[in-house]
SEMARBA-916633 format. One record per residue (C-alpha): residue number from 1; z, y, x. Coordinates in nm, 2 decimals, m for minus. Example, Ala and Ser with C-alpha at 12.3 -4.5 7.8 and 13.67 -1.06 7.14 Angstrom:
REM SEMARBA-916633
1|0.78|m0.45|1.23 $
2|0.71|m0.11|1.37 $
This chain:
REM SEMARBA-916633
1|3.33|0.56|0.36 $
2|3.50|0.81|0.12 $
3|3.72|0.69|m0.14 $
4|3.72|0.85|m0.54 $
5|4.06|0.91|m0.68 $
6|3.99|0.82|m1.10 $
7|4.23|0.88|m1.32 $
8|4.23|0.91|m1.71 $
9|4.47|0.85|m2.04 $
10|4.40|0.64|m2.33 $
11|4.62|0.66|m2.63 $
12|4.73|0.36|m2.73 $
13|4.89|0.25|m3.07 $
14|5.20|m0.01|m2.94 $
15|5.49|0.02|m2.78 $
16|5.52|0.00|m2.40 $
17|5.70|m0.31|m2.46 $
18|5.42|m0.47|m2.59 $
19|5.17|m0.34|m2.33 $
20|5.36|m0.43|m2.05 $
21|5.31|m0.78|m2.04 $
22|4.88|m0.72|m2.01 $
23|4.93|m0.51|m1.71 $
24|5.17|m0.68|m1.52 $
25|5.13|m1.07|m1.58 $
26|4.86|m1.27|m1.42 $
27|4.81|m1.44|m1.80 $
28|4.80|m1.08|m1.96 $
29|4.60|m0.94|m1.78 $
30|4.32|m1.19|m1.72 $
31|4.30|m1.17|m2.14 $
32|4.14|m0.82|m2.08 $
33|4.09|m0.67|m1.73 $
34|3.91|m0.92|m1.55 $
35|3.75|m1.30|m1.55 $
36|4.03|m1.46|m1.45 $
37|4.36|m1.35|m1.27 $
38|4.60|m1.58|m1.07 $
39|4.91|m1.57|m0.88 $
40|4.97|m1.74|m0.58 $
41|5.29|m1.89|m0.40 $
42|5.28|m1.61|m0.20 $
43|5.30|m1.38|m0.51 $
44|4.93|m1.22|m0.45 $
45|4.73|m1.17|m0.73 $
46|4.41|m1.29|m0.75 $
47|4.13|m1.09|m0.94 $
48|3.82|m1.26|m1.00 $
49|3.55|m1.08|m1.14 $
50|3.16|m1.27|m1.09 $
51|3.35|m1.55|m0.92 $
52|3.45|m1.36|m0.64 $
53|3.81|m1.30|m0.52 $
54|3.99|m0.99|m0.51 $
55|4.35|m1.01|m0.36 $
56|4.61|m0.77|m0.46 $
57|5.03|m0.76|m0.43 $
58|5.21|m0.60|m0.69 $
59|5.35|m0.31|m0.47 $
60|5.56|m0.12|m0.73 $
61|5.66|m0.15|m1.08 $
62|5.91|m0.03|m1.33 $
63|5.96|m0.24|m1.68 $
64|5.75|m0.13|m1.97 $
65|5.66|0.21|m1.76 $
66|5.44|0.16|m1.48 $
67|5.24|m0.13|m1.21 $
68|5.08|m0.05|m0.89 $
69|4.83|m0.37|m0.75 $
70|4.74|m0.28|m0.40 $
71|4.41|m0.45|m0.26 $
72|4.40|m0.62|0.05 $
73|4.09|m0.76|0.26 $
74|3.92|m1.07|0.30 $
75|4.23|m1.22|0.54 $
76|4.46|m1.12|0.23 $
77|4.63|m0.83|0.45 $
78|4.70|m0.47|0.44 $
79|4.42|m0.21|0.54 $
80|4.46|0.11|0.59 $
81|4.40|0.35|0.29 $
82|4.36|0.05|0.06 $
83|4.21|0.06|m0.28 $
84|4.47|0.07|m0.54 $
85|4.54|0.07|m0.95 $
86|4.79|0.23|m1.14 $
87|4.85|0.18|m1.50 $
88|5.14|0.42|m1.61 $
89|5.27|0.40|m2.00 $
90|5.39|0.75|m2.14 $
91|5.54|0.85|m2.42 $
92|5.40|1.21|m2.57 $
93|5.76|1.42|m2.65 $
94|5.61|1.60|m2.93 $
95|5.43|1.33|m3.10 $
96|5.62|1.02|m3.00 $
97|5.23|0.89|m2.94 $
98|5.17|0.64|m2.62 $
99|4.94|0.67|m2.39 $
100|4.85|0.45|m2.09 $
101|4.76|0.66|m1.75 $
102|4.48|0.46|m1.53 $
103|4.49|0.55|m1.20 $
104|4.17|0.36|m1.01 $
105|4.15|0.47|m0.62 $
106|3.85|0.27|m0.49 $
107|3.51|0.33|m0.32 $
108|3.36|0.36|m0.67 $
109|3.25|0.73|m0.71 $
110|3.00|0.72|m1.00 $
111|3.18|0.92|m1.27 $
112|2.98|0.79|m1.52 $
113|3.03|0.42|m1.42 $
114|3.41|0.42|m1.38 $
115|3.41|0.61|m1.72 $
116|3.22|0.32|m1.92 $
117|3.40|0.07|m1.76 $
118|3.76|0.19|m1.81 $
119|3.68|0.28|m2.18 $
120|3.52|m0.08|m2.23 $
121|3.79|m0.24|m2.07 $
122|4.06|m0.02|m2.26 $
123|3.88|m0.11|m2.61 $
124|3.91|m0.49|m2.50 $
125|4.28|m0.49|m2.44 $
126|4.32|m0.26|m2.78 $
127|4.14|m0.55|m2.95 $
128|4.38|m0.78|m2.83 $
129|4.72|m0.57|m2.89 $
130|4.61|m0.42|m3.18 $
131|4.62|m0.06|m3.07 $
């Protein structure tokens, strides 16, 4: 099965400070990105969209910049070529303006449907920061 790399930028009107916390917390980001998210004792995250569980570690981050959740299977261990999300916070140069980078890798290929998602999801967690 091939995998879709999707990436696009939304600009968004806070600081990476106060973004950080919905993309990297289990509490911040089940406020917009999913159902519910939890983390276990084990430190996985669990994403649970249509009460089914999605388990993912935290594989790389860097404070107020960037957060990398890595999917794992059913037995909550590494595949190869695993689905993965990046959300990366820039700062434009010229305009000082943010923007948060949203790296999806996953078996989703439908253009269309990752583009209506990401944009719905993005509008939810504006709603909530204010951006």
């Amino acid at each position: 099965m091939s995998k879709f790399k999707y990436t696009n930028e939304y600009p968004i009107n806070a600081s990476a400070r106060m973004i950080y916390p919905y993309l990297s917390t289990a509490s911040g980001l089940a406020q917009w990105f999913c159902h519910d998210v939890r983390l276990n004792e084990d430190k996985l995250f669990n994403f649970i969209w249509d009460n089914q569980n999605h388990y993912a570690e935290m594989n790389s981050h860097r404070t107020n910049k960037s957060v990398r959740f890595v999917f794992l299977n059913d037995q909550k261990l590494h595949e190869p070529d695993p689905n993965y999300m990046d959300f990366c916070i820039e700062t434009s140069e010229l305009t000082q303006e943010h923007y948060l980078r949203v790296i999806d890798y996953s078996d989703e290929t439908d253009l269309v449907e990752l583009n209506e998602m990401w944009d719905g999801l993005i509008q939810g967690l504006r709603d909530i920061i204010g951006g």
